[in-house]
C-alpha positions, 0 to 999 in steps of 0.5 A: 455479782453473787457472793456466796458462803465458803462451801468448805463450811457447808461441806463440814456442816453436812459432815456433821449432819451424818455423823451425829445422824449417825450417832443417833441412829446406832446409840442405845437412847437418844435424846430430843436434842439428839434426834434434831442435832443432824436436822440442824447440822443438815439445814446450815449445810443446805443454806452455806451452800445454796444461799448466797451471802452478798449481793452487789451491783453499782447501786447496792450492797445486800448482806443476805441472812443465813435463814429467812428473809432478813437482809440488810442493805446498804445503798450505794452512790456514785462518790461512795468506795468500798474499802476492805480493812482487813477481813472487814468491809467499810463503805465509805461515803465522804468522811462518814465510813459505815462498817458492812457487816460481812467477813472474809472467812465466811466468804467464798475465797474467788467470789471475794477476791471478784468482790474486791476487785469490782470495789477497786475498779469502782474507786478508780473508775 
């Protein structure tokens, strides 16, 4: 299962990319900074919404970086449940409880709601 980022972040960032795209283009001198402002602004737009954020199957949870290739992972065996603590996750393996280093708000709301509901049919299954 994909579990992307929350378009609406995304959406805002390229807002963000035309406006001070703009700002720069119509202001009277602009500084380097100003010049890679809707650069930046443009490239977290692109990555909210074409990266994806989790990655999770049976056998593995895969927290994914916004840029490059970083990724943490986090193995999975047949005993261990996923618990979601308020807009945190917790895989839990017997008594050791290993915090996940993924949010609610960054998510996707239906990917989310499918990634919780997968994390409850594999603890009663």
């Amino acid at each position: 299962m994909r579990v992307r980022y929350d378009e609406r972040i995304g959406i805002v960032c390229l807002a963000g990319a035309i406006l001070f795209g703009a700002l720069a283009v119509f202001a009277d001198s602009v500084s380097f900074v100003g010049v890679l402002t809707p650069f930046a602004f443009l490239g977290f737009g692109v990555a909210f919404l074409t990266r994806p954020y989790l990655l999770v199957d049976d056998r593995a949870i895969t927290l994914h970086a916004l840029f490059g290739s970083a990724q943490e992972t986090y193995r999975l065996q047949a005993a261990d449940t996923v618990e979601f603590e308020g807009r945190r996750v917790s895989l839990v393996h017997g008594s050791e409880r290993r915090r996940i280093g993924a949010t609610r708000w960054l998510a996707n709301k239906r990917d989310w709601a499918a990634f919780r509901a997968w994390a409850g049919r594999r603890a009663h299954g």
